[in-house]
N, C-alpha and C positions, 0 to 999 in steps of 0.2 A: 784249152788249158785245164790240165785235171784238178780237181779239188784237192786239196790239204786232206793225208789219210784223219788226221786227227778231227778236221771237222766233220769229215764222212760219217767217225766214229760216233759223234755228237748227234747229228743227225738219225741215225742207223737207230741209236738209243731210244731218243724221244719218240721215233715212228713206233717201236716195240710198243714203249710204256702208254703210248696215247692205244692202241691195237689192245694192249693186255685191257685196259681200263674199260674199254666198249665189250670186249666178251667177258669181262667179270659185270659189268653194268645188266647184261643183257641175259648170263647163262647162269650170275652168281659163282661161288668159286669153286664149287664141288663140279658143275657142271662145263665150266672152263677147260680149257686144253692147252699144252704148248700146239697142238698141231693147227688150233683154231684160230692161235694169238701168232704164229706162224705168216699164216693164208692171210689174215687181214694186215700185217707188216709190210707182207711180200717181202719177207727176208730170208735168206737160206739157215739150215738147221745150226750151221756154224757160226752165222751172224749173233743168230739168237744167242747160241750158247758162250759165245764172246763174253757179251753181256750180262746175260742171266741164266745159272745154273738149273735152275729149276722153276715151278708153275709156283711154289711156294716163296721164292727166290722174287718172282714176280708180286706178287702181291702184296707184298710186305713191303718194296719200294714202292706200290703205288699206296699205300697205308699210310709211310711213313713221310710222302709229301703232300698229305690232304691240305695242309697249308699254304703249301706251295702255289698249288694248283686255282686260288682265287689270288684277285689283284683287289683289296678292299681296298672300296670309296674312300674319298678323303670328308674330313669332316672333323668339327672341334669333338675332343672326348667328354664325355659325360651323360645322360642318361638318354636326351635324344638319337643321339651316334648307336649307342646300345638297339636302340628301337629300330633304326635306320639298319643294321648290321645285320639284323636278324630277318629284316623283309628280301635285303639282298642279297643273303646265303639262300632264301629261299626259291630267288630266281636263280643264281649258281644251280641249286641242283635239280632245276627244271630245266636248265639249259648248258650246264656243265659237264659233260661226260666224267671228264678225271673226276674233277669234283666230288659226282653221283658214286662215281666206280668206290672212292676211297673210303666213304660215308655208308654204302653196302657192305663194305670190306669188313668195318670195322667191327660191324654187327655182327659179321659171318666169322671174325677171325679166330675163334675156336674152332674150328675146323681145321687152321693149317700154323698159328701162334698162340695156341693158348690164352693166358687171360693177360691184355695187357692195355689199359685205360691210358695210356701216351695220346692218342689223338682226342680225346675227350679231355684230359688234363689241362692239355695247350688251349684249348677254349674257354674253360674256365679262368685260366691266365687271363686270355683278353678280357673276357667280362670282368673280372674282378678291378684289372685296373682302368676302366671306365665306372665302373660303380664307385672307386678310391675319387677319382673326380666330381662326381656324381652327388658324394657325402661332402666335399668340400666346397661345393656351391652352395649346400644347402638343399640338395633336391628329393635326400632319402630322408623317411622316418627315422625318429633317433632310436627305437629297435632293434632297426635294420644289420645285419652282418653280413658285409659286403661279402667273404669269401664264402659262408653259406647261402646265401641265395645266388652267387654264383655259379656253384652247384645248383641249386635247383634250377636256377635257369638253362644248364644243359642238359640236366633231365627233362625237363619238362619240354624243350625246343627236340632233341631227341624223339621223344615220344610221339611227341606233336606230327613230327614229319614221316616216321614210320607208320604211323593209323592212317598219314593223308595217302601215303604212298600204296598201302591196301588197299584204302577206297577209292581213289580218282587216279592211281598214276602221279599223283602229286600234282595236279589241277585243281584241288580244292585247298591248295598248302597255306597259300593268304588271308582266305577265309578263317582257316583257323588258326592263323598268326592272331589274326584282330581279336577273337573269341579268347585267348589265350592271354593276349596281352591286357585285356578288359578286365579279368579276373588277376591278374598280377600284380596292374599299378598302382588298385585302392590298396593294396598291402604293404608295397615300400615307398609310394611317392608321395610329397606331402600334398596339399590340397593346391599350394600354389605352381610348384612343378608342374603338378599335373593338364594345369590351367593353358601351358605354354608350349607343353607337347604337341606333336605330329605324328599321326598315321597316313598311312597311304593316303590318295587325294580322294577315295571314294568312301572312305570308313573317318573321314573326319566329323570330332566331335567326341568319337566312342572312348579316348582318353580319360575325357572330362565328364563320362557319362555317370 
């Protein structure tokens, strides 16, 4: 019984985008190729170009689904969820290919899109309205500006992961979540938030420290 051409088509796609994602992961997107993203598909030149017109054509879908590409944990919103979301982006991109690809991408994408903060945006979104919970339990400083430290928390989460990523490979990226997050929560959470919080199971405590 042959396949439905349509799902073949479906199919044919996802093998591309999962192939482009491992050679931009792997070669970065200057050093990327269609012939490289080709070979690892195992799909003929036509296939490809069915799909996607070009190398830039390429990474810009796999850019523009970095969201896509995690299935976030469930869990009630508000500052622990924040905490929790950030340890398991962290294992996504130790273990995420697409993930990794699009979060490389982003960094690189002045090379083939110019300057465009869309996938950094969308993040700040999610933080922000965990932190809108967060102020209405009671757990921020009254200071605190949920959409500015929003921002900081993607810069700073950002930064965090590109230093760990020069020095370990991203092996050391939990270490310096904990070190990160030690330094951030005497700043927005009040003393009793703080009190109720959860790190990893090996860094418990540093919360409240």
């Amino acid at each position: 019984m042959h396949e439905p051409k349509q799902e073949r088509a479906v199919k044919t796609r996802k093998a591309i985008l999962h192939a482009a994602a491992e050679i931009f992961d792997e070669c970065g997107y200057s050093g990327a190729s269609i012939s490289k993203i080709m070979t690892r598909a195992n799909v003929t030149q036509g296939g490809m170009y069915f799909h996607f017109k070009s190398k830039k054509g390429l990474a810009q879908a796999v850019l523009a689904h970095q969201q896509d590409f995690v299935r976030l944990p469930d869990g009630t919103a508000g500052l622990q969820w924040l905490i929790d979301l950030n340890f398991f982006l962290a294992q996504e991109l130790q273990n995420n290919v697409l993930f990794r690809a699009s979060v490389r991408l982003a960094v690189e994408q002045g090379e083939f899109a110019g300057r465009d903060d869309t996938a950094y945006q969308e993040w700040v979104d999610q933080f922000y309205a965990h932190l809108c919970v967060a102020r209405e339990r009671g757990e921020l400083l009254p200071d605190v500006n949920e959409r500015e430290f929003a921002n900081v928390l993607v810069a700073a989460y950002s930064g965090t992961q590109l230093f760990s990523n020069v020095a370990s490979g991203r092996e050391d990226l939990q270490d310096r979540l904990l070190s990160m997050w030690r330094y951030l929560l005497p700043g927005i959470a009040t003393p009793q938030a703080r009190a109720h919080l959860r790190m990893p199971e090996h860094a418990r405590g540093l919360a409240a420290a």
